[in-house]
C-alpha positions as CSV (number, residue, x, y, z in Angstrom):
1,X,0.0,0.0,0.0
2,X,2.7,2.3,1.0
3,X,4.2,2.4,-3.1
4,X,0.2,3.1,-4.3
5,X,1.4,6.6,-2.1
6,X,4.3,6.7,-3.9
7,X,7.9,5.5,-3.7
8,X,9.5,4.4,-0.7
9,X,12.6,3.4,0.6
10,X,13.6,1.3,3.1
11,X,15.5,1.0,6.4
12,X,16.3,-1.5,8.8
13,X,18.3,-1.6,12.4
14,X,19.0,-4.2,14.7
15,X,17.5,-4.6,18.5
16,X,18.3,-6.6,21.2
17,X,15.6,-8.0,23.0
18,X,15.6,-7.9,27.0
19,X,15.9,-11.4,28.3
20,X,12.8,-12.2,30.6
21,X,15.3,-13.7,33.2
22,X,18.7,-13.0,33.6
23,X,20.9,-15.9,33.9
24,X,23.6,-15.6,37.1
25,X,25.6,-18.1,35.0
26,X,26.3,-18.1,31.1
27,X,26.5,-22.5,31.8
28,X,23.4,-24.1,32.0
29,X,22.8,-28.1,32.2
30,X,19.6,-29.1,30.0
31,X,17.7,-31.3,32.3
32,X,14.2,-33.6,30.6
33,X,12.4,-34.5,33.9
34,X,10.2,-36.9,31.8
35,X,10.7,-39.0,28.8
36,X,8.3,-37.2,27.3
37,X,10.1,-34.2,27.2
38,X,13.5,-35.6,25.6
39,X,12.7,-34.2,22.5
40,X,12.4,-30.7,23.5
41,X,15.7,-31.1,25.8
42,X,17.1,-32.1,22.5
43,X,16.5,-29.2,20.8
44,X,16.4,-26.6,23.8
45,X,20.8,-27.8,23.5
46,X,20.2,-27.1,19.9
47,X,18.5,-23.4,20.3
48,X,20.8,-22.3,22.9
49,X,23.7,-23.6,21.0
50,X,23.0,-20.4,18.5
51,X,22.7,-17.8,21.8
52,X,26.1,-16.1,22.1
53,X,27.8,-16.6,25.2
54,X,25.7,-19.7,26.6
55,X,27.4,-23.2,27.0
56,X,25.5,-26.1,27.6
57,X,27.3,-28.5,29.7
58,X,25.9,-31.6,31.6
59,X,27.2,-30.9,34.9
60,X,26.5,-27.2,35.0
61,X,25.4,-26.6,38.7
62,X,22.8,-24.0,36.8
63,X,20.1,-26.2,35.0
64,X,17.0,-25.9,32.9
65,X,14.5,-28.7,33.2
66,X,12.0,-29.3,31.1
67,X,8.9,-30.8,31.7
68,X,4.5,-30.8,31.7
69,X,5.5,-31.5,27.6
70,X,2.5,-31.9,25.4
71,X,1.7,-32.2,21.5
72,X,-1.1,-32.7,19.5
73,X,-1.0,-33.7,16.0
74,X,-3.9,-34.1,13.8
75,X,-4.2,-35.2,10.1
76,X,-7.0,-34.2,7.7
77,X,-7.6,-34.6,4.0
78,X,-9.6,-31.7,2.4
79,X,-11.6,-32.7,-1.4
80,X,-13.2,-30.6,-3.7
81,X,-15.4,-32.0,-6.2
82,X,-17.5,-30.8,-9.2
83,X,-19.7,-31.8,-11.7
84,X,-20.5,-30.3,-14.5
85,X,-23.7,-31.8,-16.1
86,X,-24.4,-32.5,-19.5
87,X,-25.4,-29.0,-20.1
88,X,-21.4,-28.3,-20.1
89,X,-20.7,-31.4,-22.5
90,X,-19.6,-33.2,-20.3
91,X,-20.8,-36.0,-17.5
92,X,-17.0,-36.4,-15.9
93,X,-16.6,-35.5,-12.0
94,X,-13.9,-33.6,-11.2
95,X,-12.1,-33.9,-7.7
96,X,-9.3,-32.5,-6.2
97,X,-7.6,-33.3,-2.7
98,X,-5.0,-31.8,-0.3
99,X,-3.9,-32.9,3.1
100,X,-3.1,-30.9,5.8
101,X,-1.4,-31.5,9.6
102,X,-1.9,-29.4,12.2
103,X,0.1,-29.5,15.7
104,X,0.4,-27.9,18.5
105,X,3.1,-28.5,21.3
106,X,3.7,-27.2,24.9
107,X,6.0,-27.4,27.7
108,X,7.2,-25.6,30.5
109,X,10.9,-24.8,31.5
110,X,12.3,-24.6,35.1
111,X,15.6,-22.5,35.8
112,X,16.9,-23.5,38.9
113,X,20.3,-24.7,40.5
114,X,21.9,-21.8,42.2
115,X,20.0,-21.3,45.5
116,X,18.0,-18.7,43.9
117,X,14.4,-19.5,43.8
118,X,13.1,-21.5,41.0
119,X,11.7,-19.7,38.2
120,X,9.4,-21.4,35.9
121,X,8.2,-20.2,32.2
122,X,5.4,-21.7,29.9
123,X,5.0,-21.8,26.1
124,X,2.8,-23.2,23.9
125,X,3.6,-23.1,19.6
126,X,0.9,-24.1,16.5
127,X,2.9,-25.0,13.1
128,X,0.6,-26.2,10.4
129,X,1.6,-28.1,6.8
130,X,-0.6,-27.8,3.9
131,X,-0.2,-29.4,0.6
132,X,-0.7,-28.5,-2.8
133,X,-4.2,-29.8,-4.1
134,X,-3.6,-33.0,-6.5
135,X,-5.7,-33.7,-9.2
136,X,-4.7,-36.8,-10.1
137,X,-3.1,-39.7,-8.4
138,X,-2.5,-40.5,-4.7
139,X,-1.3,-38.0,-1.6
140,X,2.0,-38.6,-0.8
141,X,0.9,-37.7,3.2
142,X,4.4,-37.5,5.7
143,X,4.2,-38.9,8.8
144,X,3.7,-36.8,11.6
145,X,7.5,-36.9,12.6
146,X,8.0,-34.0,10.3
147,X,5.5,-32.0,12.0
148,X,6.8,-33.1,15.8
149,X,10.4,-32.2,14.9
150,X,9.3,-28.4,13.9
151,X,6.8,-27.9,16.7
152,X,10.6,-29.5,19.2
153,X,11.9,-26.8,17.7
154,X,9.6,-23.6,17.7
155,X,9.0,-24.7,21.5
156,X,12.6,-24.5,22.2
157,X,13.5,-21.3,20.8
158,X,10.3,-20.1,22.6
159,X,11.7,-20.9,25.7
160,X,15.1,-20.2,24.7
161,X,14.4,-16.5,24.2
162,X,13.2,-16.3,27.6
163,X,16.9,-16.1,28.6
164,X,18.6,-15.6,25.5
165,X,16.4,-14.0,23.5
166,X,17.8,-13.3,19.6
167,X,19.4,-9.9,18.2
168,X,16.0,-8.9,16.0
169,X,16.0,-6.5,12.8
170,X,13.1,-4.2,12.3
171,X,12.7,-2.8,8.9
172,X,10.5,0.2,8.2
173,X,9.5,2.4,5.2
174,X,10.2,6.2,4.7
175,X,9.2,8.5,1.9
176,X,12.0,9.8,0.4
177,X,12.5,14.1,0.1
178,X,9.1,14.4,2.0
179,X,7.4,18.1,1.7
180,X,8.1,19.8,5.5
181,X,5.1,20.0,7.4
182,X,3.3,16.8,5.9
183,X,2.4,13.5,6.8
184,X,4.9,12.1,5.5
185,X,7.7,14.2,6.8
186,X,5.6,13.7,10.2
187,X,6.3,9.5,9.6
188,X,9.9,9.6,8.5
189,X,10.6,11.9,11.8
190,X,8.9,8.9,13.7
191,X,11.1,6.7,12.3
192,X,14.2,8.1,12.9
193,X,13.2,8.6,16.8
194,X,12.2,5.1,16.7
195,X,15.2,4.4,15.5
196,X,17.4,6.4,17.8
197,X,15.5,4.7,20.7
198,X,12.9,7.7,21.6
199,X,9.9,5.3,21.5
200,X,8.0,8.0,23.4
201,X,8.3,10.7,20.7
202,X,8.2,8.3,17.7
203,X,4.5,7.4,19.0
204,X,3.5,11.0,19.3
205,X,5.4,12.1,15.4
206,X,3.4,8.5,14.0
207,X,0.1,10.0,15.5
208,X,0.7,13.4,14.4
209,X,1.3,11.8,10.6
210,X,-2.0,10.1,11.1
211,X,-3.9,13.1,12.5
212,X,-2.2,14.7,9.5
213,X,-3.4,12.3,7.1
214,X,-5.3,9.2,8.1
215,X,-4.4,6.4,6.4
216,X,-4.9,2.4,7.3
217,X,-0.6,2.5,6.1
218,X,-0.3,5.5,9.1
219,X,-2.5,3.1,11.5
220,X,-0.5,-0.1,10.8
221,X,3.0,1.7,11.9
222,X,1.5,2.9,15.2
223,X,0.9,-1.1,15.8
224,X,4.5,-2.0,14.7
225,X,5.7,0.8,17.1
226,X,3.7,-1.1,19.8
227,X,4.6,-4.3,18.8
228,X,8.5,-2.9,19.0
229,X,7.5,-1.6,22.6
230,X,6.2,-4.5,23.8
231,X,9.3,-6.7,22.6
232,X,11.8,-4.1,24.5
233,X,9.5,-4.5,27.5
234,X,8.9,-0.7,27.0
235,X,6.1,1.2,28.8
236,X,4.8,4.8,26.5
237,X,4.3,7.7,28.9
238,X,0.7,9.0,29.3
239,X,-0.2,11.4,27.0
């Protein structure tokens, strides 16, 4: 929408998420307190293998256990049929199918170890695959192993951010050589204060630009500001 208003250009910058917990240790021990949860203890060593500066080792005196680990996995096939009649010529039905799985995984992590009192997070991930509809021939369905390894693995980097969260990039639009005064102006102000870290003043220049001009493109920037504030754990000032 933003190039039906005319050209754009874009910028991006990188932010570093606050960690919901801050580890007194960068070694951790991976613990699954059930064999159901081996899996996820599998690839929480995996996610936190790509967190700068954490080492997983067995006999870290910190440890994350892992356990209440759930996943649901169902398999549906989805056909379309149609028949044209013998007004169209023709007395042939026509079907089409596709399958699709959908899952859904949870778990809970417990960091613990260091006399501190235990401090326990929950997360709960949906992943979905859909195939291509097939007109002809058999569905070449997967098993459901697929589907468990991706949900293991969006519920581990879930947890994972909670103490390690990733570096993120945010990437926004400006107008370029904006009139002074305008709307637009107004926005690319907002997003250089955003940019800077002013989250305060970049919410009241991306209201101004939509006071200015209302637009649903003006709107959908105030939420990503929001959004941006909420993953810095930042609280606006009242108005």
């Amino acid at each position: 929408m933003l190039f039906l208003l005319g050209c754009v250009h874009q910028v991006s910058w990188t932010i570093q998420p606050p960690a919901a917990y801050d580890l007194q240790q960068t070694e951790v021990a991976v613990v699954a307190a059930e064999p159901g949860c081996r899996a996820l203890a599998d690839s929480l060593v995996n996610a936190l293998g790509s967190r700068p500066g954490i080492v997983v080792r067995p006999d870290a005196a910190q440890r994350l256990t892992v356990h209440r680990c759930d996943e649901q996995v169902t398999t549906s096939i989805d056909i379309e049929g149609n028949y044209p009649g013998l007004d169209y010529g023709s007395g042939v039905y026509q079907e089409r199918r596709r399958y699709s799985l959908k899952g859904s995984a949870t778990g809970e992590m417990v960091v613990d170890g260091l006399g501190g009192q235990p401090v326990r997070f929950a997360e709960h991930v949906d992943r979905d695959i859909r195939s291509a509809w097939v007109d002809e021939g058999s569905l070449d369905i997967p098993a459901s192993m697929e589907l468990r390894e991706r949900l293991a693995a969006d519920l581990a980097s879930a947890l994972a951010d909670k103490i390690a969260p990733l570096p993120e990039t945010i990437r926004r639009s400006i107008y370029p050589d904006p009139e002074p005064g305008t709307a637009r102006q107004l926005h690319n102000d907002a997003v250089a204060a955003e940019r800077a870290g002013n989250l305060d003043d970049a919410m009241r220049l991306a209201r101004a630009a939509y006071a200015a001009q209302p637009s649903p493109v003006a709107m959908d920037y105030i939420e990503e500001l929001s959004q941006h504030a909420a993953q810095v754990n930042y609280a606006f000032k009242t108005p």
